[in-house]
C-alpha positions as CSV (number, residue, x, y, z in Angstrom):
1,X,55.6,50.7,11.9
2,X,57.2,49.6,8.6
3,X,55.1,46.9,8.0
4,X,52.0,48.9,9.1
5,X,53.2,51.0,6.5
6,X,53.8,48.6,3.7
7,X,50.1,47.2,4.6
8,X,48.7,50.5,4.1
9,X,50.1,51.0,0.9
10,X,49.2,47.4,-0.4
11,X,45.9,48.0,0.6
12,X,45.8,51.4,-1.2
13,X,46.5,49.8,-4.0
14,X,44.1,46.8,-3.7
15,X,41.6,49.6,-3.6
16,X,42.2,51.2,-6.3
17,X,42.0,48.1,-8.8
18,X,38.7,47.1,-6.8
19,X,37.2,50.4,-7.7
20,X,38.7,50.4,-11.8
21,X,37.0,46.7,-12.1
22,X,33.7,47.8,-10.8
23,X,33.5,51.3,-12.3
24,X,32.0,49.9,-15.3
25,X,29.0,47.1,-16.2
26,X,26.7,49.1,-14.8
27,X,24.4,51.4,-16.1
28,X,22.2,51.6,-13.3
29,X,23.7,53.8,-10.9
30,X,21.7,51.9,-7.7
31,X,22.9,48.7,-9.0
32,X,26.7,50.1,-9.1
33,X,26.1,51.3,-5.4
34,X,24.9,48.1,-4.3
35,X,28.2,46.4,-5.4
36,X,30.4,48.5,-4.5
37,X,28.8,49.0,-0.7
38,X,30.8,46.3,0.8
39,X,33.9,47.5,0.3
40,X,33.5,51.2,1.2
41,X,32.6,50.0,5.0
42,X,36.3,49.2,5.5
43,X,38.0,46.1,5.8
44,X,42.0,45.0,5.8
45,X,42.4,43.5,2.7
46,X,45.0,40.8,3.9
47,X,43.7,38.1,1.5
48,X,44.6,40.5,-1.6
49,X,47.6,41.9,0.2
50,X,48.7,37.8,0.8
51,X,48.6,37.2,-2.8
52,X,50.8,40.3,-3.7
53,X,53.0,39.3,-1.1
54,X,53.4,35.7,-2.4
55,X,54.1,36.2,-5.7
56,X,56.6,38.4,-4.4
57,X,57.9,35.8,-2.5
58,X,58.6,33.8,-5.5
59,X,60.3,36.4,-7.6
60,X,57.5,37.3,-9.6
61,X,56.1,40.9,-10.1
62,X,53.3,42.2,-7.8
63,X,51.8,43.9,-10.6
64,X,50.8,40.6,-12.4
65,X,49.2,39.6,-9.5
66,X,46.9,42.6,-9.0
67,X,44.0,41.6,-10.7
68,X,44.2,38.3,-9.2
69,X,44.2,40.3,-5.5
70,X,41.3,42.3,-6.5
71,X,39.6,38.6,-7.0
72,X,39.9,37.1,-4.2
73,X,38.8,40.3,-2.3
74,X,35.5,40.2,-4.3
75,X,35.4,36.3,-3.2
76,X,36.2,36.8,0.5
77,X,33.3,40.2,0.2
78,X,30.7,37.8,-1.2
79,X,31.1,35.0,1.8
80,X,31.0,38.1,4.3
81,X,27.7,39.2,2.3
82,X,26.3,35.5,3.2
83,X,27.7,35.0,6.5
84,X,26.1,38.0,7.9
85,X,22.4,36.7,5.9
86,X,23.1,33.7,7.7
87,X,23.8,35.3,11.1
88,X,21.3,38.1,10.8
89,X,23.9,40.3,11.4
90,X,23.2,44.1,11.4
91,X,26.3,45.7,11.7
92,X,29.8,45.0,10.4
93,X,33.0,47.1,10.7
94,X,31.0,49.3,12.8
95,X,28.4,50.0,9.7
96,X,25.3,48.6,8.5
97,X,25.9,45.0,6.7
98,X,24.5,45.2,3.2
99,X,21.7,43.2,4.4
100,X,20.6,45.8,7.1
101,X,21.5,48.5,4.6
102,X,19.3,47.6,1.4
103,X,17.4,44.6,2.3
104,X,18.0,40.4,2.1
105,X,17.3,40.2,-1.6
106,X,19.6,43.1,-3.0
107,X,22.3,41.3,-0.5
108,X,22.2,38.2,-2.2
109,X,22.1,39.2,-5.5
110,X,24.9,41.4,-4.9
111,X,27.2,38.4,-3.4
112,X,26.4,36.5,-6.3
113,X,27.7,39.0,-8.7
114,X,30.8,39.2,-6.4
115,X,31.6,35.7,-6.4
116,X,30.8,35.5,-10.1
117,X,33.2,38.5,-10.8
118,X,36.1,37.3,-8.8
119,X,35.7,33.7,-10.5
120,X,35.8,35.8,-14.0
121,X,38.7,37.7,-12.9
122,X,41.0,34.5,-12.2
123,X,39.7,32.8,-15.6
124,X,41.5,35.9,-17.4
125,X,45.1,34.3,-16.6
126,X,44.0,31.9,-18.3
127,X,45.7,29.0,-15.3
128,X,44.2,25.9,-14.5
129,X,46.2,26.1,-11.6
130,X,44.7,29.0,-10.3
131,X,41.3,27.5,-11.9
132,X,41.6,24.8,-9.3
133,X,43.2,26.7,-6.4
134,X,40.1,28.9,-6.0
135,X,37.5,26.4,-6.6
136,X,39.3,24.3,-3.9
137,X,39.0,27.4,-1.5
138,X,35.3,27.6,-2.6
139,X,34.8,23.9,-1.8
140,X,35.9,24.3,1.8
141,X,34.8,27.2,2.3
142,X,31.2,26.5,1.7
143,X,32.1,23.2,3.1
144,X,33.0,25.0,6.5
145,X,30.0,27.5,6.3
146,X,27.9,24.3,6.4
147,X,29.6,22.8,9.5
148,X,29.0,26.5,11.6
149,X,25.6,26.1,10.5
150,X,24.4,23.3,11.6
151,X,26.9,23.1,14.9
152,X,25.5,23.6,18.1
153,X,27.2,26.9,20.1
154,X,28.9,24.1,22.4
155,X,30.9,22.3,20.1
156,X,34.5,20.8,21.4
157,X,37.7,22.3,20.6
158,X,38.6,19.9,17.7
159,X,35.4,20.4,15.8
160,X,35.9,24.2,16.0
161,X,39.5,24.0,14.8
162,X,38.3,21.9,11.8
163,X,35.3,24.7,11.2
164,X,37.3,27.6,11.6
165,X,40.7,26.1,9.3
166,X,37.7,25.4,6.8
167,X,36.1,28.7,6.5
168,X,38.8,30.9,7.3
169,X,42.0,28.7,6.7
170,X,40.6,27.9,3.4
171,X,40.7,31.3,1.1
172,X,43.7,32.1,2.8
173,X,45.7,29.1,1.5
174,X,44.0,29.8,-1.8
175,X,45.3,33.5,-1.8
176,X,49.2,32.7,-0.8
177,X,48.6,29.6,-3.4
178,X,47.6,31.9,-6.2
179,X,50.1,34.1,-5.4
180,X,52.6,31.4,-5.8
181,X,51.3,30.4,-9.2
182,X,51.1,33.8,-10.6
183,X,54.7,34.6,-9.5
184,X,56.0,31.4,-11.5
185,X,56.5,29.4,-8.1
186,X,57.9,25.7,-8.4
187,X,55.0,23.1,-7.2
188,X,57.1,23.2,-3.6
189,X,56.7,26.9,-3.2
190,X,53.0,27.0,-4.0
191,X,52.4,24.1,-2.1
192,X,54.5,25.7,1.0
193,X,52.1,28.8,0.4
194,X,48.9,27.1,0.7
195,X,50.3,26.0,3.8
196,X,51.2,28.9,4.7
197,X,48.3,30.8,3.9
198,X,46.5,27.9,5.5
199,X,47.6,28.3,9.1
200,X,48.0,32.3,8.9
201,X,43.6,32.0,8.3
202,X,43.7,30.2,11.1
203,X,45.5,31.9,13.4
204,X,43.6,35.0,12.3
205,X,40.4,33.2,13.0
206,X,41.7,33.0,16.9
207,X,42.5,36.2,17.3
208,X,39.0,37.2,16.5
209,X,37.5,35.0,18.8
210,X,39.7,36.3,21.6
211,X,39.1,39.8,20.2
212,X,35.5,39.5,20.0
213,X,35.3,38.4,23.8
214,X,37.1,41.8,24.9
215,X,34.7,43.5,22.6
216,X,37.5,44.6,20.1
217,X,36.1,42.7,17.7
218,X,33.6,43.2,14.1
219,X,31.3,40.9,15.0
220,X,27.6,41.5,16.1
221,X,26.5,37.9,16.6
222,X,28.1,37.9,20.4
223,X,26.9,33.8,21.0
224,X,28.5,32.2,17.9
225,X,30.9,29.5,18.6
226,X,34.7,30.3,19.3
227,X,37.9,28.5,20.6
228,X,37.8,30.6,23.6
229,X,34.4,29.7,24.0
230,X,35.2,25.9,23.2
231,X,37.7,25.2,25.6
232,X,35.7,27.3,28.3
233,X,32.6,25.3,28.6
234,X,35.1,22.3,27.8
235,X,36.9,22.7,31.2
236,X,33.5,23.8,32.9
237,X,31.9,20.5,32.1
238,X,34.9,18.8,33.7
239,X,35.3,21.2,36.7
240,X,31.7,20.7,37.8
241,X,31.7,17.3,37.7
242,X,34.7,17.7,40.1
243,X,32.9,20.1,42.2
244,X,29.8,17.6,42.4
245,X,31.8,15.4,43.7
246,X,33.0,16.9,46.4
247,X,29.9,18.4,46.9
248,X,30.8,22.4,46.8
249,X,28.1,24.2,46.1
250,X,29.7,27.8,47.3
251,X,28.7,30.6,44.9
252,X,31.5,32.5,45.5
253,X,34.0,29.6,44.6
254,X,31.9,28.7,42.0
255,X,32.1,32.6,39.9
256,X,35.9,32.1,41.3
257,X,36.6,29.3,39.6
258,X,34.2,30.8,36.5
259,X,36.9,33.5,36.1
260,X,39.9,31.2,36.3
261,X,38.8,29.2,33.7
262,X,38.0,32.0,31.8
263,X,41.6,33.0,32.1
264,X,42.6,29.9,31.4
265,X,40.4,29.5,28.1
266,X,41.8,32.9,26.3
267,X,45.3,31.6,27.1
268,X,44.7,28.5,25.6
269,X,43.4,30.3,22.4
270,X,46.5,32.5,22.3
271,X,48.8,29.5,22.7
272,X,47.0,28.2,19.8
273,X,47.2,30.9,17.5
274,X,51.0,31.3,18.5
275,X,51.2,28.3,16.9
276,X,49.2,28.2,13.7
277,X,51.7,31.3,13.4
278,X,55.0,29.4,14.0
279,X,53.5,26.5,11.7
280,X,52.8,28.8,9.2
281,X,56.3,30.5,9.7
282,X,58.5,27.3,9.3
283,X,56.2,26.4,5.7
284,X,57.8,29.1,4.3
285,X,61.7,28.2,5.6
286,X,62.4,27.5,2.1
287,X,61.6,30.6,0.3
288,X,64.4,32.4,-0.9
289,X,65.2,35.2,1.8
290,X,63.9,38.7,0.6
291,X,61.4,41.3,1.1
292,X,58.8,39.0,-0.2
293,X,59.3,36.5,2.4
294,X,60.2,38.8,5.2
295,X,56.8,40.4,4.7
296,X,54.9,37.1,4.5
297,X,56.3,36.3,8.0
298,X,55.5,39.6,9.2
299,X,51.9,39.5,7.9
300,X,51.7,36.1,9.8
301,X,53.0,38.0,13.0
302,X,50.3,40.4,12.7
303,X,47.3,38.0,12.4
304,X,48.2,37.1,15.7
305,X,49.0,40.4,17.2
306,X,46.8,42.7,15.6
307,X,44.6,44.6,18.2
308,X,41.3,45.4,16.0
């Protein structure tokens, strides 16, 4: 309850800095609606809460960080803008997506001016550290985007890990990373942090698979490709070969054996987040005990226990 609490009030905060950076540029009042639409649908804010955390973490002051939080939170908003353009998604955190909402052109101007923004907003510290941190997310993350794409819904377990540490793992690393330079972290911490952040996406990635399967999930697009979904027609293809040859052809063994692998499939995928959590975890052993780090391994604990 303490670290629900401490999220709440980060994420309070992370609002409020959203809403003071895009309360002015606009004279057009549509324009500022369209903007702003994204982020009044909801949404955790653990990338701009990760970067608070960090520089925390490192001894710096979470108030230097803040503008850099609101960044990456206009970042992370623009690729959710594009993935559900992508996806023809119509609904997202139980609202209308912006596409579905205004229409496909206003959605993609409007995550252009997000990225755009959030790219401005890092150039202010004037770091070419935390220059290269967030165009290093924005590399892989487009890089990963490109990979889902053009995947087919069947794709193996390894490919999927690689797609999802890409598109998700990605902007994480680059949060805790920018955290870590902001703070004044030594090239070990920041480096520990992007590792961090790295495997914490990941993990968080999982747990959205497995929560979109028990229909606890944001997502609309039901058939994309997931781990539990990966390993499940992974060990179909294998137990079907096993059943052909010895020649069972029962129905009722055969939705039997459906549901045990089932079973078995979201147990793999929480084994798997478990550990992109204890990897993340022991990256940041070396941190200097506090609240900053105590948090940072709580946050990791939630992206793999959190139930929405």
């Amino acid at each position: 309850m303490q670290f629900q609490q401490l999220l709440e009030d980060k994420r309070k905060i992370v609002n409020e800095r959203i809403d003071e950076i895009l309360s002015s540029g606009f004279e057009e009042s549509e324009a500022s609606e369209l903007v702003r639409y994204t982020f009044r649908t909801g949404g955790k804010r653990l990338r701009p809460i990760m970067v608070l955390l960090a520089t925390k973490a490192v001894g710096g002051e979470e108030k230097s960080a803040l503008d850099a939080a609101a960044a990456v939170e206009f970042v992370h908003a623009a690729s959710l803008i594009f993935d559900d353009l992508i996806d023809k998604d119509r609904i997202r955190r139980s609202a209308p997506t912006l596409n579905a909402a205004f229409n496909d052109d206003r959605a993609i101007s409007a995550g252009l001016f997000l990225a755009s923004k959030g790219v401005e907003v890092l150039s202010d510290y004037k770091d070419p550290k935390v220059m290269k941190m967030i165009g290093w997310g924005l590399v892989e993350l487009s890089k990963g985007e490109i990979l889902d794409v053009i995947s087919d819904i069947g794709i193996d377990v390894e490919h999927y890990l690689n797609i999802a540490d890409l598109k998700t793992g990605s902007l994480f690393g680059a949060c805790a990373g920018i955290g870590g330079i902001v703070g004044g972290g030594s090239r070990e911490e920041i480096s520990v942090l992007y590792n961090y952040g790295r495997a914490v996406g990941v993990a968080f990635q999982i747990r959205d698979d497995i929560l979109d399967l028990t229909g606890n999930g944001n997502s609309s697009r039901q058939e994309r490709a997931n781990l539990v979904l990966a390993h499940y027609l992974g060990e179909t293809v294998r137990q079907n070969r096993v059943a052909e040859m010895l020649d069972r052809n029962d129905s009722k063994d055969k939705d039997e054996a459906a549901e045990v692998l089932r079973q078995k499939a979201v147990a793999f995928a929480r084994r798997a987040s478990k550990e992109h959590v204890e990897k993340a975890r022991s990256q940041i052993a070396i941190l200097k005990d506090g609240d900053g780090k105590t948090a940072l391994e709580e946050l990791a604990d939630f992206a793999l226990e959190r139930q929405t």
